[in-house]
C-alpha positions, 0 to 999 in steps of 0.5 A, spaced: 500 500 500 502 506 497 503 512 502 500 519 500 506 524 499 505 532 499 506 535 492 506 542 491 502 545 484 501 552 483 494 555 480 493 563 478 500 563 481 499 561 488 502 555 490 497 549 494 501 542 498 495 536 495 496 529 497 498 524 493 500 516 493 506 516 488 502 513 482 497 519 483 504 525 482 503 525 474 496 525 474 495 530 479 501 534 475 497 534 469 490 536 472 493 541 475 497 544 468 490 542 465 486 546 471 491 552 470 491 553 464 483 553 463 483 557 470 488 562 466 484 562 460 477 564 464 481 569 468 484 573 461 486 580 462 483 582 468 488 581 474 482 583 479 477 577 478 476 573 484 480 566 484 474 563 486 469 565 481 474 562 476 475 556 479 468 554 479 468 556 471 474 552 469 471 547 474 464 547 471 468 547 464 472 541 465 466 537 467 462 539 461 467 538 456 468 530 461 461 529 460 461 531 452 467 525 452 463 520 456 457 521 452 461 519 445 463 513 447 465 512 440 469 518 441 474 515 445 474 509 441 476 513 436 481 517 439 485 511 442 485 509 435 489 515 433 494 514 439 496 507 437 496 509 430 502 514 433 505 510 437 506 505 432 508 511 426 513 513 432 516 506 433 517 505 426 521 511 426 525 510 431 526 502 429 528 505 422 536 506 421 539 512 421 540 516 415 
C-alpha cells in the first residue's frame, strides 16, 4: 500500500501542498497544468477577478467538456485509435536506421 506524499502545484500563481500516493504525482501534475491553464484562460486580462469565481468556471468547464467525452463513447474509441496509430508511426521511426 502506497503512502500519500505532499506535492506542491501552483494555480493563478499561488502555490497549494495536495496529497498524493506516488502513482497519483503525474496525474495530479497534469490536472493541475490542465486546471491552470483553463483557470488562466477564464481569468484573461483582468488581474482583479476573484480566484474563486474562476475556479468554479474552469471547474464547471472541465466537467462539461468530461461529460461531452463520456457521452461519445465512440469518441474515445476513436481517439485511442489515433494514439496507437502514433505510437506505432513513432516506433517505426525510431526502429528505422539512421540516415
Amino acid at each position: 500500500m502506497s503512502t500519500t506524499e505532499p506535492v506542491n502545484v501552483r494555480l493563478l500563481d499561488r502555490e497549494y501542498t495536495v496529497g498524493c500516493t506516488p502513482e497519483q504525482r503525474d496525474g495530479l501534475l497534469a490536472a493541475a497544468k490542465l486546471l491552470d491553464t483553463k483557470m488562466r484562460e477564464i481569468r484573461g486580462g483582468n488581474k482583479m477577478a476573484a480566484v474563486d469565481r474562476i475556479a468554479v468556471l474552469a471547474a464547471l468547464n472541465i466537467a462539461h467538456e468530461f461529460l461531452q467525452v463520456r457521452a461519445e463513447p465512440h469518441r474515445e474509441r476513436d481517439i485511442a485509435h489515433s494514439l496507437g496509430m502514433l505510437n506505432r508511426r513513432i516506433d517505426d521511426l525510431l526502429d528505422a536506421p539512421p540516415g
